[in-house]
N, CA, C and O atoms as CSV, one atom per row, in Angstrom:
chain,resi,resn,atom,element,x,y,z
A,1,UNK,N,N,73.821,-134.314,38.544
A,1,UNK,CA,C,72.424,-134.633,38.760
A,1,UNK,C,C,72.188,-134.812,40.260
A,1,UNK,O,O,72.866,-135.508,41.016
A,2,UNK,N,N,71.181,-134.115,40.554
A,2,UNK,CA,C,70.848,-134.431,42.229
A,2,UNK,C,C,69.747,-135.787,42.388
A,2,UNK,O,O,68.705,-136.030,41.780
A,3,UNK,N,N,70.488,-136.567,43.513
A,3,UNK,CA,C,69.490,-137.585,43.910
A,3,UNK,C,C,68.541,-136.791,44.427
A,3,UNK,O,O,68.236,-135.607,44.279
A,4,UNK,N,N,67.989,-138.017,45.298
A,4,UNK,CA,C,67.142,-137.338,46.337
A,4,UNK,C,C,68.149,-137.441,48.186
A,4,UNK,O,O,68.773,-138.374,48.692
A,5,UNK,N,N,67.887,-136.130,48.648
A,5,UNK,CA,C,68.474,-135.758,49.948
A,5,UNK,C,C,68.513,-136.591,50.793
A,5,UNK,O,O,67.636,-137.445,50.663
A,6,UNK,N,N,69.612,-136.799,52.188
A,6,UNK,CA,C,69.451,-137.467,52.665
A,6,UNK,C,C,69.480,-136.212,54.400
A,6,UNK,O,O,70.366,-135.362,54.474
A,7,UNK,N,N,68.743,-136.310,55.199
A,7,UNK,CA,C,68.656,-135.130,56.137
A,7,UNK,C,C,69.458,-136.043,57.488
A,7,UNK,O,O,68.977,-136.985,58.118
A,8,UNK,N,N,70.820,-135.398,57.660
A,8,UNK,CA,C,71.458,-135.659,58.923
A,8,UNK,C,C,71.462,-135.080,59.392
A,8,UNK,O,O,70.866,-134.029,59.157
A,9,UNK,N,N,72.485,-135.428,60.956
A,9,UNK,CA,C,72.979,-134.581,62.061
A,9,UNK,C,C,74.446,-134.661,62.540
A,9,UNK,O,O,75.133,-135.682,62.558
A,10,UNK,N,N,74.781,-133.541,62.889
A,10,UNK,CA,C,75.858,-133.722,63.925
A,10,UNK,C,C,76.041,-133.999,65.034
A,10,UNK,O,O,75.271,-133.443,65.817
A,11,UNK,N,N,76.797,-134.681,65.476
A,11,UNK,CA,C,76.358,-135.568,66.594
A,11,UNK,C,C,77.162,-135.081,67.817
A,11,UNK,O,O,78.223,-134.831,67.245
A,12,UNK,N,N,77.383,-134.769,69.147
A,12,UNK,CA,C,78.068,-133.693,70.320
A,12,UNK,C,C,79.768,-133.996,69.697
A,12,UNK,O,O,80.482,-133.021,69.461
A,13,UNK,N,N,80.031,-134.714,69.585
A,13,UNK,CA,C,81.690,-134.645,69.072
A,13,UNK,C,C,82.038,-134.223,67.359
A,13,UNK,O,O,83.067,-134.435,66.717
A,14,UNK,N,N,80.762,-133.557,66.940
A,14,UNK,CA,C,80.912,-132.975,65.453
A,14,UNK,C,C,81.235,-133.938,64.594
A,14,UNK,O,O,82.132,-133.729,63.778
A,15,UNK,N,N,80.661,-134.969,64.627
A,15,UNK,CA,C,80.779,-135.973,63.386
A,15,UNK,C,C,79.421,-136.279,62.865
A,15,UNK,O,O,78.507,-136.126,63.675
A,16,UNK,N,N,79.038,-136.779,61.375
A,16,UNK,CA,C,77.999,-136.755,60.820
A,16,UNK,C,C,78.235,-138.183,59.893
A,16,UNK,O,O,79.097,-138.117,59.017
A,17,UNK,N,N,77.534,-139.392,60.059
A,17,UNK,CA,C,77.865,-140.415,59.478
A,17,UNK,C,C,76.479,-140.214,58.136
A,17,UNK,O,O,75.278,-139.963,58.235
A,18,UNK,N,N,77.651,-140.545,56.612
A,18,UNK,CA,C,76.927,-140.711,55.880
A,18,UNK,C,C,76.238,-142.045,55.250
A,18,UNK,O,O,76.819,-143.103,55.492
A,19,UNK,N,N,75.316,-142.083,54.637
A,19,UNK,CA,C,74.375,-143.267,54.159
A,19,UNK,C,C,75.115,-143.884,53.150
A,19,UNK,O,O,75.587,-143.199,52.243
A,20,UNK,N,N,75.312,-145.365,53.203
A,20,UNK,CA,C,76.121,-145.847,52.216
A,20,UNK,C,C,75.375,-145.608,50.565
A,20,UNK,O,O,76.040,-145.449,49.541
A,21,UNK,N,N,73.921,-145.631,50.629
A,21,UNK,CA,C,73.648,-145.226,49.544
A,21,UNK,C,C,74.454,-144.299,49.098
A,21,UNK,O,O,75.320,-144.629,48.287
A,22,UNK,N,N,74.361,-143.162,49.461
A,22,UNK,CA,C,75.112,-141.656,48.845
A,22,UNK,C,C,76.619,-142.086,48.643
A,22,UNK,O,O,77.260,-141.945,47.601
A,23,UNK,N,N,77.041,-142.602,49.752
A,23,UNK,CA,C,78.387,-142.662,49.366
A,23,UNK,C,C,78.743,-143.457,48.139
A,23,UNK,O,O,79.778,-143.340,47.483
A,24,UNK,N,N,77.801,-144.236,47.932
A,24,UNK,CA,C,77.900,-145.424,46.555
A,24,UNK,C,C,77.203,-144.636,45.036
A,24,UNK,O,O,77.277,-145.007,43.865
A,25,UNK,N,N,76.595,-143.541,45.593
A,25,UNK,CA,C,76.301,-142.387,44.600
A,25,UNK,C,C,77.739,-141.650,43.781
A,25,UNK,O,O,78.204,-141.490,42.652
A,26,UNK,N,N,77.986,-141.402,44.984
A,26,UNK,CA,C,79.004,-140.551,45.097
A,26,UNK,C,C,81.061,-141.413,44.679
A,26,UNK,O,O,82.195,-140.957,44.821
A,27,UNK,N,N,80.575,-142.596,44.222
A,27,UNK,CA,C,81.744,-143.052,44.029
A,27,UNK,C,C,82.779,-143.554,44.887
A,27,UNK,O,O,83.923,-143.832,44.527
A,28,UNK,N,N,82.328,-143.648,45.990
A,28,UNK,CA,C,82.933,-144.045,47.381
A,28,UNK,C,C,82.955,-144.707,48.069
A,28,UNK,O,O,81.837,-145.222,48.060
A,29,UNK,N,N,83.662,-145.240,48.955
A,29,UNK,CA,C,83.651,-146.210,49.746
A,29,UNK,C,C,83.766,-146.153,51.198
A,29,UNK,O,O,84.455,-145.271,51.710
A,30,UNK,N,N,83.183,-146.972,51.873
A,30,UNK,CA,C,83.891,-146.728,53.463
A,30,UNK,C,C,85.656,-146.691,53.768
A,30,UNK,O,O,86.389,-147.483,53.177
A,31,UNK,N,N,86.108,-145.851,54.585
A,31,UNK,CA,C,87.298,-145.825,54.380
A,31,UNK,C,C,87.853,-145.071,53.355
A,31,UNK,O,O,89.075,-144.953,53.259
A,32,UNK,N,N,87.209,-144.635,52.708
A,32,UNK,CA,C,88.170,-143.470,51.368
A,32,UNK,C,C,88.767,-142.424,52.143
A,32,UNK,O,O,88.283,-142.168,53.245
A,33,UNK,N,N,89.506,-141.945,51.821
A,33,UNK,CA,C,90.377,-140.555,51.997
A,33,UNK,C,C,89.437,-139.451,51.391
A,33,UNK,O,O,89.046,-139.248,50.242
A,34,UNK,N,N,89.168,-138.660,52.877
A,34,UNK,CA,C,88.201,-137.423,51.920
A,34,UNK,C,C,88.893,-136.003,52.221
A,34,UNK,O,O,89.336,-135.770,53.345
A,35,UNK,N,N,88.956,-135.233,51.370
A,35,UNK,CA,C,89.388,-133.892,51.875
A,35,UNK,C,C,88.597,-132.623,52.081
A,35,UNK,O,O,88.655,-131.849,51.125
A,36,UNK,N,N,87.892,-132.245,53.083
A,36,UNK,CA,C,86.875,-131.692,53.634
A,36,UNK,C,C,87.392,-129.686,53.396
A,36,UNK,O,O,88.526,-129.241,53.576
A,37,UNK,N,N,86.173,-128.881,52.973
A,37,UNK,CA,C,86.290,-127.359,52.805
A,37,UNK,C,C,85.253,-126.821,52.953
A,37,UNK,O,O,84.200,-127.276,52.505
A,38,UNK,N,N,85.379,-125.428,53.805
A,38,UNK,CA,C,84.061,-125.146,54.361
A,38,UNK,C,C,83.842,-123.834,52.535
A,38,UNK,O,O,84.696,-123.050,52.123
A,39,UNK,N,N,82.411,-124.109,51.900
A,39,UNK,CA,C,82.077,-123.482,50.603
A,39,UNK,C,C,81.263,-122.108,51.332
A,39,UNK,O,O,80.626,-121.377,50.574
A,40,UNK,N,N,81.312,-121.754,52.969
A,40,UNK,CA,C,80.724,-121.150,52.878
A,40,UNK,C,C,79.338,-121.018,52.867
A,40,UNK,O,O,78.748,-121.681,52.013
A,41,UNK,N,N,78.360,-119.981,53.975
A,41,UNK,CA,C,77.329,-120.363,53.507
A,41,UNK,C,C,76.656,-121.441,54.042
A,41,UNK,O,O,75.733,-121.689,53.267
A,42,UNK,N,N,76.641,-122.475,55.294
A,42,UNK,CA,C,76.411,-123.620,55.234
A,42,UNK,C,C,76.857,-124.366,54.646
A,42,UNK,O,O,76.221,-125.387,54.911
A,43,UNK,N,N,77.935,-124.697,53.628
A,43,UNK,CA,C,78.114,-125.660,52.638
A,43,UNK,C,C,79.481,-126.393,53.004
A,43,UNK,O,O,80.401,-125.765,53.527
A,44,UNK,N,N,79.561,-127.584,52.742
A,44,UNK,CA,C,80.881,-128.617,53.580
A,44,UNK,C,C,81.327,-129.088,51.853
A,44,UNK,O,O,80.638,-129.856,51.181
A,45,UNK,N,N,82.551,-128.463,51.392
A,45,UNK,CA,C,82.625,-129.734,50.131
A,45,UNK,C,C,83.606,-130.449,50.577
A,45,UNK,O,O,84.644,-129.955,51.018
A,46,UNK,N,N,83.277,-132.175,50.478
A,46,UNK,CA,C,84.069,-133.701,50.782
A,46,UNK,C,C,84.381,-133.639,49.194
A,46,UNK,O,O,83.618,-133.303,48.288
A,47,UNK,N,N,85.654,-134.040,49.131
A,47,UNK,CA,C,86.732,-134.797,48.152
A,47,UNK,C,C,87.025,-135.572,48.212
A,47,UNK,O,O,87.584,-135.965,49.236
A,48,UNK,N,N,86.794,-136.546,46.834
A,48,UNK,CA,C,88.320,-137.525,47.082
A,48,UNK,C,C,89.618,-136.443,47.596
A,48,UNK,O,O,89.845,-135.281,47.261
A,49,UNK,N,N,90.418,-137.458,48.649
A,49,UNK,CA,C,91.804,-136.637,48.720
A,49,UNK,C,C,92.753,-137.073,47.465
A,49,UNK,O,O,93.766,-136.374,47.471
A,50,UNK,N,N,92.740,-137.895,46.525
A,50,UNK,CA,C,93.650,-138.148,45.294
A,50,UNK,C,C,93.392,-136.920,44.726
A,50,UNK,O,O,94.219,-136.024,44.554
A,51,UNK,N,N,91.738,-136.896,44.323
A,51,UNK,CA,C,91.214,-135.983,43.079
A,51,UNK,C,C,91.651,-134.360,43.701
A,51,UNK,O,O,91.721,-133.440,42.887
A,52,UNK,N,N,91.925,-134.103,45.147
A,52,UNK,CA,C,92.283,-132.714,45.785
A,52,UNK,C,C,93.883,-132.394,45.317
A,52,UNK,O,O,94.313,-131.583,44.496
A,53,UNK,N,N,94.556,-133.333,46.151
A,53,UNK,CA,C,95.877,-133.193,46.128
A,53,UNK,C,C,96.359,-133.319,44.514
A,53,UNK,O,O,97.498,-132.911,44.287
A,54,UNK,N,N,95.563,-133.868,43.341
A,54,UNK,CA,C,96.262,-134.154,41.941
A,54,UNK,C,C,95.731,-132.779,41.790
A,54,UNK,O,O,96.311,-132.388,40.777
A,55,UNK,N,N,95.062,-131.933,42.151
A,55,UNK,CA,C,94.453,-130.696,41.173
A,55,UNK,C,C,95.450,-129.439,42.058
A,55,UNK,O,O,95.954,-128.509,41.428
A,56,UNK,N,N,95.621,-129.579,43.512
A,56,UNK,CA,C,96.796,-128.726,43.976
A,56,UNK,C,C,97.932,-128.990,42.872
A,56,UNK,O,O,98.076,-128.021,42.127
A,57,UNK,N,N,98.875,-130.217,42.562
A,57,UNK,CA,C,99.753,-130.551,41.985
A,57,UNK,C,C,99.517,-129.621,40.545
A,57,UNK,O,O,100.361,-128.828,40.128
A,58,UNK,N,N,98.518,-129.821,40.039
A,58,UNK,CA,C,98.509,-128.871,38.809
A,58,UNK,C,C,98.137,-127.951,38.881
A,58,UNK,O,O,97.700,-127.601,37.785
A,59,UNK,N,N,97.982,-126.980,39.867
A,59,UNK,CA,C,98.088,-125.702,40.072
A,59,UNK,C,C,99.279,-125.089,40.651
A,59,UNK,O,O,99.274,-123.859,40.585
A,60,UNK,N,N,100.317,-125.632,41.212
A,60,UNK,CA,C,101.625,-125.490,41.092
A,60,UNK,C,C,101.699,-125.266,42.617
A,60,UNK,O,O,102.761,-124.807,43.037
A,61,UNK,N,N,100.408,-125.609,43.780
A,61,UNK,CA,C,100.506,-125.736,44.820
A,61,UNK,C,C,100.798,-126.182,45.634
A,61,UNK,O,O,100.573,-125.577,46.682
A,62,UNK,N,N,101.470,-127.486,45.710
A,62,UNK,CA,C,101.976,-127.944,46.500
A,62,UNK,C,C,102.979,-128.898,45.678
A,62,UNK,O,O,103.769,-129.627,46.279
């Protein structure tokens, strides 16, 4: 389900701080481990890094 958007920026050293709302959407916390992939397209997908690295593990990737 989509909330409603939140419109950022990148800032000269390429970092983009997110809104704790979303992140509390999103199941998260300050400080989580995220594992970042460019989808292409404009698109950034953030991971949990558990939920990344357990789904490599069962794909016989790492």
């Amino acid at each position: 389900m989509l909330r409603e958007a939140a419109e950022l920026r990148i800032d000269g050293q390429g970092r983009v701080e997110l809104p704790l709302g979303l992140l509390a959407e999103a199941g998260l916390a300050p400080g989580a481990g995220l594992v970042a992939s460019s989808d292409g397209d404009g698109r950034i997908v953030l991971r949990r890094a558990e939920d990344a690295m357990r789904d490599l593990v069962e794909r016989g990737r790492l």
